[in-house]
Each structure stands twice: as structure tokens, then as C-alpha cells.
C-alpha positions in Angstrom: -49.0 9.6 3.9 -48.9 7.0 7.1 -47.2 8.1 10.7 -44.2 6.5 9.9 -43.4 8.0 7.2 -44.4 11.6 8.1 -41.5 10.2 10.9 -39.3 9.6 8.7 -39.9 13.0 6.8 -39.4 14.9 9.5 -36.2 12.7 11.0 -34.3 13.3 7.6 -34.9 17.0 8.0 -33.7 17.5 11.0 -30.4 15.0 10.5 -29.6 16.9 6.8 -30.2 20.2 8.7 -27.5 19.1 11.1 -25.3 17.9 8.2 -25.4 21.2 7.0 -24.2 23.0 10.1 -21.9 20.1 10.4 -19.1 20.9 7.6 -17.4 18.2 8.0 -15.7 15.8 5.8 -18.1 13.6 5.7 -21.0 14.3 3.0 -21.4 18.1 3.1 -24.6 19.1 2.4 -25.6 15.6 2.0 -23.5 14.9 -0.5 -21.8 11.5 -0.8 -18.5 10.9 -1.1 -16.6 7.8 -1.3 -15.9 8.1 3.1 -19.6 7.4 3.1 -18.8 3.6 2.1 -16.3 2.3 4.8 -14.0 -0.8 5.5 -12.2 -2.7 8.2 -8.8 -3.7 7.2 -7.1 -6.4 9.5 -4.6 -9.1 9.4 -7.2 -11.1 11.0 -7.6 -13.8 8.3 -5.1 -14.2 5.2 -7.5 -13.3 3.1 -8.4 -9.5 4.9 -5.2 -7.5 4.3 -2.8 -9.7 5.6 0.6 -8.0 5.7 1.9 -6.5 3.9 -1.1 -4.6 3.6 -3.1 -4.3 0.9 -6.0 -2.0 0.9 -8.9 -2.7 -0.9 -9.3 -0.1 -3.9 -12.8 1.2 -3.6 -14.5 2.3 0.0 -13.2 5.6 1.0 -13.0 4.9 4.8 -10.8 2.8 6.5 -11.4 1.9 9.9 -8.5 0.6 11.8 -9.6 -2.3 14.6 -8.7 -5.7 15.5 -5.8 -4.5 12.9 -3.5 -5.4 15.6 -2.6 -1.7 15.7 -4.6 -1.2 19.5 -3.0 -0.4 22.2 -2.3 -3.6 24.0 -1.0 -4.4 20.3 1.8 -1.4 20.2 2.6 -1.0 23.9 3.8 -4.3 24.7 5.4 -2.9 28.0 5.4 0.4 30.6 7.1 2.7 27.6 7.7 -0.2 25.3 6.3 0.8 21.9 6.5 -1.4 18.6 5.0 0.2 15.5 6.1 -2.5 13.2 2.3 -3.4 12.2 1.3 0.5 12.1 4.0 1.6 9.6 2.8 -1.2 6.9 -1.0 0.8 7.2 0.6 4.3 6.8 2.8 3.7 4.0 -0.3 1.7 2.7 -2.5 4.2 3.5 -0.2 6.9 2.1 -0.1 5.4 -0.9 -4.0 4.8 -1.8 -4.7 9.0 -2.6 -8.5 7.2 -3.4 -9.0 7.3 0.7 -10.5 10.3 2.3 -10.9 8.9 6.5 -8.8 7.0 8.0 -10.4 6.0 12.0 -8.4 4.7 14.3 -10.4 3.0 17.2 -9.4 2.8 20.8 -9.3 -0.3 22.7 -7.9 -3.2 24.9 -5.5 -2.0 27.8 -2.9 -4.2 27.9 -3.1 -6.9 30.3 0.6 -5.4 32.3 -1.0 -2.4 32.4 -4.4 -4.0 34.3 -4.9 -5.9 38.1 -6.4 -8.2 36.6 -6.4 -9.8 32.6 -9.3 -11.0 30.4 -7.7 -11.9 27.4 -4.2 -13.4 28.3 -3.5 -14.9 25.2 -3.3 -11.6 23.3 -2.3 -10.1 26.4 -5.1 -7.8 26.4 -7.8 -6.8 28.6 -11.2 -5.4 29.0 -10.4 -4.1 32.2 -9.5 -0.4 33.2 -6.1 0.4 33.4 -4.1 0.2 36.8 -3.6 3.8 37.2 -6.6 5.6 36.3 -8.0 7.9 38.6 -5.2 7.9 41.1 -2.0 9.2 38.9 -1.3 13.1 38.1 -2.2 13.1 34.6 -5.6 14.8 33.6 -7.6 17.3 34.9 -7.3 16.6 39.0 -5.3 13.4 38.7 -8.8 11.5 36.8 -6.9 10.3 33.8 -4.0 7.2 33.7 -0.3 8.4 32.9 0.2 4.9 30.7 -2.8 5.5 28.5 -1.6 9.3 28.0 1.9 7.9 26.9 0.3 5.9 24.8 -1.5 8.4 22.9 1.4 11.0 22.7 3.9 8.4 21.5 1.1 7.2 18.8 0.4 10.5 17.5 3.6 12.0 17.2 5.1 8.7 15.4 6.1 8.7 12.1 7.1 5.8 10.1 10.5 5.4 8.8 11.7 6.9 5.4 11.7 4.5 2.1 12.5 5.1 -1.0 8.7 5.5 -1.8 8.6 8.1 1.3 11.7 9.6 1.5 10.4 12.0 4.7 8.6 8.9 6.1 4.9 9.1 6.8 3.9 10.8 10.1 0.9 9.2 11.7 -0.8 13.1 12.2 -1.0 13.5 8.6 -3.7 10.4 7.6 -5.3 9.9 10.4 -7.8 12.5 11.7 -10.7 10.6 12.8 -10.7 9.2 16.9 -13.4 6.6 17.9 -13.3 7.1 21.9 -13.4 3.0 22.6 -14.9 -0.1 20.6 -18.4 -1.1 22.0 -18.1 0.2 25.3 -20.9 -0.7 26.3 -19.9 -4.4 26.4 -18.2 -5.8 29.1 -15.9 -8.1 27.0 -14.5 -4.3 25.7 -14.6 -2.3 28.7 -15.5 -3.7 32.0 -15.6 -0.3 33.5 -18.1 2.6 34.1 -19.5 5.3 31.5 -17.5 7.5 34.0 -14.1 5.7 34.4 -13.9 5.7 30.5 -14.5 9.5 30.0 -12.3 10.5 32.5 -9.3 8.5 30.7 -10.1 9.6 27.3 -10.9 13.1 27.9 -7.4 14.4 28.9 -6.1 12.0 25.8 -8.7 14.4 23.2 -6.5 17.2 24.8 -3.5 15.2 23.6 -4.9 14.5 20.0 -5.8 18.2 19.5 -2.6 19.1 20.0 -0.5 16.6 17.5 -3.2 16.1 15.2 -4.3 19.1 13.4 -8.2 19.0 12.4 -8.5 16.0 14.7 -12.6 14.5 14.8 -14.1 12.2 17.6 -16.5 9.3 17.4 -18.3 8.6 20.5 -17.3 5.3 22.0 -19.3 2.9 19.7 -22.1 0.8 21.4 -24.0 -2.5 20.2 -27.2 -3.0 19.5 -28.1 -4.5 22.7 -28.6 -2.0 25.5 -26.4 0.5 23.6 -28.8 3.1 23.0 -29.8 3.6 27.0 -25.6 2.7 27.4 -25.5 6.0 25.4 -28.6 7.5 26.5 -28.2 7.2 30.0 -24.6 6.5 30.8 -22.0 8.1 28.1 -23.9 11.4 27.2 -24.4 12.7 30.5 -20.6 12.5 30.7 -20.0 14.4 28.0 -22.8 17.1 28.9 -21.7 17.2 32.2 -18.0 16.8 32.1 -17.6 18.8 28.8 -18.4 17.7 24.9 -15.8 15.9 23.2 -17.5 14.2 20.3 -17.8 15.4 16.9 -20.3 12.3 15.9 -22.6 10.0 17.2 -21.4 6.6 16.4 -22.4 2.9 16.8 -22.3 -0.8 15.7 -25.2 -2.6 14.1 -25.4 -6.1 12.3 -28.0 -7.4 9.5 -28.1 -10.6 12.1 -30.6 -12.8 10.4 -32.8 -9.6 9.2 -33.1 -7.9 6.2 -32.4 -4.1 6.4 -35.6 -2.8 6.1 -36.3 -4.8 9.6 -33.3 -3.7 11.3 -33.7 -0.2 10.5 -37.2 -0.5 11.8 -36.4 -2.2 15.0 -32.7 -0.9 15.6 -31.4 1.9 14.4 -34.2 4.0 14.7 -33.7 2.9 18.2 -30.5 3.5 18.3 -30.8 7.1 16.8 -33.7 8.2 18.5 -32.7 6.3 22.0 -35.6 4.0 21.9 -37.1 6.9 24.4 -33.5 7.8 26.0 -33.7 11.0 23.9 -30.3 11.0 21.7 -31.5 13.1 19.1 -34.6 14.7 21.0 -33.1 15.3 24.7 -35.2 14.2 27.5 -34.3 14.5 30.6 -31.7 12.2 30.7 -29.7 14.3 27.9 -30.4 17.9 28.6 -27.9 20.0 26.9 -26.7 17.6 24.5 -26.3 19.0 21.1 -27.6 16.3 18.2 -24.5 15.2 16.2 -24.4 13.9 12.9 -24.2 10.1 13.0 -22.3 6.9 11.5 -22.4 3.0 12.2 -19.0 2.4 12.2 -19.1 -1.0 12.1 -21.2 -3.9 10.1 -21.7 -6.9 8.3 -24.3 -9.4 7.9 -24.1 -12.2 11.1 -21.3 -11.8 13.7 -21.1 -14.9 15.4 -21.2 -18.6 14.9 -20.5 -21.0 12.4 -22.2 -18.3 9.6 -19.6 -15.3 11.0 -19.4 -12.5 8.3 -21.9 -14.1 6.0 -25.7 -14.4 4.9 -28.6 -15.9 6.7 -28.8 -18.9 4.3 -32.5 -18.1 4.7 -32.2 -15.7 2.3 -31.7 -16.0 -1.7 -27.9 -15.3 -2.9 -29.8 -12.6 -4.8 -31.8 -11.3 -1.6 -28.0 -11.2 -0.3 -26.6 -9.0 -2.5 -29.5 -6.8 -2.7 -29.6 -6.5 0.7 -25.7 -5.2 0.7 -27.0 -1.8 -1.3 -30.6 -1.7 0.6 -28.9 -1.3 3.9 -26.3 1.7 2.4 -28.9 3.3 0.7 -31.7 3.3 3.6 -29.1 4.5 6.5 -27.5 7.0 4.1 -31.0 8.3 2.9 -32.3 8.9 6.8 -28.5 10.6 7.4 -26.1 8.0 8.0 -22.4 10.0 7.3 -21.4 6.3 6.8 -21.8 2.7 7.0 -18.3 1.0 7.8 -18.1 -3.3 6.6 -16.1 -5.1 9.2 -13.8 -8.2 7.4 -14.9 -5.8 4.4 -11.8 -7.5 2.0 -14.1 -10.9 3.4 -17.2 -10.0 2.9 -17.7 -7.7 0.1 -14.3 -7.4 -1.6 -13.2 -5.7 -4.9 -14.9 -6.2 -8.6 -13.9 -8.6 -10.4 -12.4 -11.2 -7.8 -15.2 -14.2 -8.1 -15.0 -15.3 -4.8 -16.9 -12.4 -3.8 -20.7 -12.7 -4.8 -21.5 -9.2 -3.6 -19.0 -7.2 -5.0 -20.0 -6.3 -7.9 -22.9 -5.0 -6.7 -21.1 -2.9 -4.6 -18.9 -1.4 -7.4 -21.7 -0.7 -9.3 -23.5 0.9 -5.6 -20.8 3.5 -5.2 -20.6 4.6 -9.1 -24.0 5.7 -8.6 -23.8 7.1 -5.6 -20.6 8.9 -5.4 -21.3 12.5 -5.5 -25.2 12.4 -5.6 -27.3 12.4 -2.6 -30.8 11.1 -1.1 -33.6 14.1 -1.3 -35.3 12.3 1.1 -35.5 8.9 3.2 -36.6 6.0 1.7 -40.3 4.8 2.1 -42.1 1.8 2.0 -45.5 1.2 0.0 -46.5 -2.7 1.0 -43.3 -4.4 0.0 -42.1 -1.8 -2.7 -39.6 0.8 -1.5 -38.0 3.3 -3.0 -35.4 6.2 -2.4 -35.7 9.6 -4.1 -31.9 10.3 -5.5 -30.3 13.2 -7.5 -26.9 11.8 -9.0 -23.5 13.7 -9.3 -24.6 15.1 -12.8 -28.0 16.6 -11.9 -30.1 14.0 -13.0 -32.9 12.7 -11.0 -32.8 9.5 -10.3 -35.1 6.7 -7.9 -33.8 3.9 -6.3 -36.2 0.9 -6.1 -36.6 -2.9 -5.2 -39.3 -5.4 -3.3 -38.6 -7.0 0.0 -40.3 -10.4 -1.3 -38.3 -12.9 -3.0 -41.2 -13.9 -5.5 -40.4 -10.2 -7.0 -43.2 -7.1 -7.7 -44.8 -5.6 -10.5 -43.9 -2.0 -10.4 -45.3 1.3 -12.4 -42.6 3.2 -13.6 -43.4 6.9 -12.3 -43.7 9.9 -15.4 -40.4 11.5 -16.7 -38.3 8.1 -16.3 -36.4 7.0 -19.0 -34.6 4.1 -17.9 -32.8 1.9 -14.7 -29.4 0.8 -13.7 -29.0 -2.4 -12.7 -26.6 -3.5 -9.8 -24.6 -5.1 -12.8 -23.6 -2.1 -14.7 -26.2 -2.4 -17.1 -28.7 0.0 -18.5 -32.9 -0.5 -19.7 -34.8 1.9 -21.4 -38.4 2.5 -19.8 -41.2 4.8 -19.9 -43.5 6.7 -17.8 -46.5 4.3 -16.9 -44.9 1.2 -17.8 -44.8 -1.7 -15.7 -41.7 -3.7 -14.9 -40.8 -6.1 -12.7 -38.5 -5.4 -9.4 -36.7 -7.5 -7.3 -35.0 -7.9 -3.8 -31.9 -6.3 -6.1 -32.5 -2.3 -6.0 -32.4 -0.8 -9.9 -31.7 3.2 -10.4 -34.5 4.7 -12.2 -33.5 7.5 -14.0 -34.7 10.8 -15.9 -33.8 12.6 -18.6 -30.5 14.7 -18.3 -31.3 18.3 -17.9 -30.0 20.7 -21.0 -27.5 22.9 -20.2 -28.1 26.4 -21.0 -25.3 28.4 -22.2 
């Protein structure tokens, strides 16, 4: 067995040991559940749940930014709320009894709420708001009165009563998950310090607790560049210092012109081990910091320029689509509670609507998955990788595929009996026999056991 992959061994121990203390929502025990395979819905293109909305039918997590549901988007003035946009989602959401997490993300002050504005046309800003610090709200006057009023008046909304919801749908009873700020550590989100930012969510967690019973926190989310020493260095020591108020360790990472097997290599593994800042080991930097269990609340393939939201055309429409389930099944398998699409409706998109290459793949990714879970982290032989699995029903199962697009030959392990394909479709195999694999992952799977009665 190489270093890296007595790494990785030891890693997925420690990560599905903290999943198991976790008991949370999110994959007990390991176990995958549809909230492990998330969205973001947004009226940002006609096409991504324009309103009213429309949620896709098969990711169970939603993840509510650039939704036009942040706070520059609702409190349009000093004590001037309109929740127009928000009750379309909660009746929507409401409705869809297949979602298990809905997160609503904090972000943008709005720009009459700033000195000074960054964003005028959408009259939002990245800068802190005007009051923060030097008001009497929060512990010794540290947090901002508007942002405070802001988060009482959205968690104790409810949305009108239809005839569909004749009590109305109260924004406390689907939404339970809190991500602190979007990509903090990005000055085009928050131009402020690590410090400025806890102090003005930390007397709003107070807030949530109360109106929103069984209420979890993200971290702020950071990007891949600089955001595990943002984290690391800046953010933590807040919380250790200042007091905890995360329930999960959360940030953003894009495919970019990679495939997932690089950017795992070279970024999350940076971004969950700190790159050396000590976010699941604590260094200095980090003492007292408890690990968390951790998401990426936020991806897609490349997010900016003329190829936004879309595949390197360096890569094979197939290598594309295979590289959609690679990335789930390699974060999920070293711990990942979840791995959240941004322009999801865009990119990946329900089965059966053509336009969208990859979602059948996707379809086919979750009926496998749902209710299983990794027994270890994937590991890489040469260019062959593969993912030890046990599905819902017991049976033991293998995820595997090839990096290179001229495809492998492969020996099927003893006690295999057959793959799934990312179409649906099922081969028979045996032990010892050699196939051929491809940058699209098959399911190798054994026998059923017997049930004994």
C-alpha cells in the first residue's frame, strides 16, 4: 500500500468516526441519503427555477443563494422587508416532501445599510454594515442592530395562507441549516475582517436558536484560493476564541479545467487538512478546535468566462459526465456530508430532459447510492480507481472507472457477478474476467446475501 493511500485510510477513519459522533441529518453513520446530493436553485437564468419556482425533483439539498432571497434582496430599507421572492421557495419547498435540507446562506449587506456600496446596481454590498461594532445589540455592543432585525424578521416570517397551505408555511419549519456568509474569504463578498464578521453573526446564531428549533451552522464558506489559511488562520481562531458556533466545516470548490481526481489531490485535501494550517489536525494556529464533519457547499465544473457552469472542452462529453459521479463518489467516500451543484437545474438537470447531457448519469448516481455508503475512500492503482461500496440492500458493491480517455482493461475482483452502468443498465460478469472501463464509473456488484429466517 503507497503513503498516500495509507493517508487516505487513516483520513476516512477519523472523518467517519466524527460522523458517527456527529448525529446529524446528514448521512448518519455514513449512510447516504438524498441531502448528500445538493442543488442551487435561483432565478438567476430562465432556465434555473425561474419563478414561480420549480424545484428540481431529485437532489435532496437545496441551497438557497444568489436566489434573490439575501438580505440586500429582502430588506430593501431600515425595517423595510419584502418576502415576495421567499414565499414562492417555501410554498415550493413545502410542497417537494422528497427534500430533507434546506440552507439558507448569508450574504450582501445592503448598500443603505453600508458607507460605502460595491455593487450599486443590485444595491448590494460587500462591505460591513454601518453599525457594526458601535450599536447595543450583541454581546458588549459588537454586533449591528440592522443585521439582527434582519434575522428576527426572517426567521419568524411565515408566508401567507393558500388554499394549498391553509396555515401558511412558516420559514422555521424548512429551513434548519445556516451558512454564516458566502466565501468570506473574498473580498467581492465580504470586505471585512475574520473578526468583524463573527462578531455580527454570533449574536444572530443566538437569534436563530431561538426561532428555529434544531437550527445547524455552516462555517462561512471559503474558495479555493487562500481559503484554507482564511479558515485556518483567520475564522477558527474566532470561533475558538470567541466561542464555537459551527456545526460543519464548509467550503466552495470548482472542477476548473481539472478532473476530480486532480482537484481532490491538490485542493480539497488542502482544504480539509489546511494545507499545514491544521483544520482537522490543530496546530498551533487552531488549538482547541474540535474537527467537524464537512460539506462543499457549492460546485460545478468552470465558474467564470465564456465556459461558466460547463465542461473544459478539453475533455470528452463522456469524460464530462463521468466526471459528474467521480467527484460525488471520491468526496463522499473520504467523508464529504455533501457536495451541493451551483446553476444545478443548468448544469445537471432532471432525467429525461435532453438538453442535459449529464443527467442521466446523475439519476442513475443517486439510485445507487441512496441509502448505501463508501467502506472506505477511493484509491488509485495507475489510472484505475475504485471505491469500495455496500448498497442500501446489503450487497457489496465496487465502484470503478479509468482517468484516461483511451479506456483500461480491468480484472474483475472474485465474488462479482455483474456492473451498473451510469445508464441504468445491467452486465453479467465473473470473477477474473477482464472488461474494459472507462472515464464513466460502472458499479460492480456481488451476489445478494440470503436471508436467513
Amino acid at each position: 500500500m503507497t503513503t498516500l493511500n495509507k493517508i487516505r485510510q487513516l483520513t476516512t477513519r477519523v472523518l467517519l468516526s466524527i460522523l458517527l459522533l456527529a448525529g446529524m441529518a446528514w448521512g448518519q453513520s455514513g449512510t447516504l441519503s438524498s441531502a448528500a446530493f445538493g442543488m442551487q436553485c435561483g432565478p438567476g437564468k430562465p432556465t434555473n427555477c425561474p419563478i414561480p419556482i420549480a424545484l428540481p425533483t431529485e437532489p435532496g439539498t437545496l441551497r438557497l443563494w444568489d436566489s434573490e432571497v439575501e438580505w440586500s434582496a429582502i430588506n430593501t430599507a431600515n425595517g423595510t422587508y419584502n418576502f415576495a421572492t421567499l414565499n414562492d421557495y417555501l410554498y415550493a419547498i413545502a410542497s417537494d416532501s422528497s427534500l430533507k435540507n434546506v440552507i439558507y446562506t448569508f450574504g450582501w449587506v445592503p448598500c443603505w445599510d453600508a458607507v460605502s456600496c460595491s455593487d450599486p446596481s443590485q444595491n448590494r454590498t460587500s462591505t460591513p454594515p454601518e453599525d457594526l461594532g458601535t450599536g447595543t445589540c450583541g454581546t458588549g455592543g459588537t454586533g449591528s442592530c440592522t443585521f439582527d432585525a434582519f434575522v428576527q424578521a426572517l426567521t419568524t416570517y411565515c408566508a401567507p395562507p393558500t388554499s394549498q397551505f391553509p396555515n401558511g408555511v412558516c420559514f422555521a419549519s424548512v429551513v434548519k441549516y445556516f451558512e454564516l456568509w458566502n466565501e468570506a474569504n473574498s473580498t467581492g463578498f465580504w470586505n471585512g475582517t475574520a473578526s468583524q464578521l463573527y462578531h455580527m453573526v454570533a449574536p444572530a446564531v443566538g437569534i436563530i436558536k431561538k426561532n428555529v428549533s434544531g437550527a445547524k451552522f455552516l462555517t462561512p464558506s471559503a474558495t479555493p484560493t487562500g481559503g484554507e489559511a482564511w479558515m485556518a488562520d483567520s475564522w477558527l481562531p474566532e470561533e475558538v476564541s470567541n466561542g464555537v458556533l459551527s456545526n460543519f466545516y464548509n467550503f466552495h470548490v470548482y472542477l476548473d479545467t481539472d478532473t476530480p481526481e486532480t482537484r481532490w489531490e491538490d485542493v480539497v485535501q488542502q482544504n480539509i487538512t489546511g494545507g499545514g494550517h491544521g483544520l482537522l489536525y490543530p496546530n498551533y494556529n487552531t488549538t482547541g478546535w474540535t474537527p467537524l464533519p464537512w460539506l462543499v457547499s457549492e460546485t460545478n465544473f468552470i465558474p467564470t468566462g465564456t465556459l461558466s457552469f460547463t465542461c473544459s472542452t478539453s475533455f470528452s462529453q463522456a469524460d464530462c459526465t463521468g466526471q459528474v459521479v467521480r467527484w460525488q463518489a471520491i468526496l463522499n467516500s473520504n467523508g464529504a456530508l455533501n457536495l451541493s451543484w451551483y446553476y444545478w437545474n443548468t448544469t445537471i438537470g432532471d432525467k429525461g430532459e435532453p438538453s442535459h447531457p449529464y443527467a442521466t448519469a446523475y439519476y442513475w448516481m443517486m439510485q445507487y447510492m441512496v441509502n448505501g455508503f463508501f467502506s472506505a475512500a477511493c484509491q488509485v492503482s495507475g489510472v484505475t480507481w475504485t471505491c469500495p461500496f455496500k448498497e442500501g440492500d446489503e450487497v457489496n458493491a465496487l465502484f470503478v472507472w479509468t482517468t484516461s480517455e483511451n479506456n483500461t482493461n480491468y480484472t474483475v475482483p472474485p465474488g462479482y457477478v455483474d456492473y451498473r452502468d451510469l445508464n441504468g443498465g445491467t452486465t453479467s460478469v465473473t470473477g477474473g474476467e477482464q472488461i474494459t472501463i472507462t472515464v464513466e464509473p460502472i458499479m460492480l456488484e456481488q451476489m445478494k446475501p440470503r436471508t436467513h429466517h
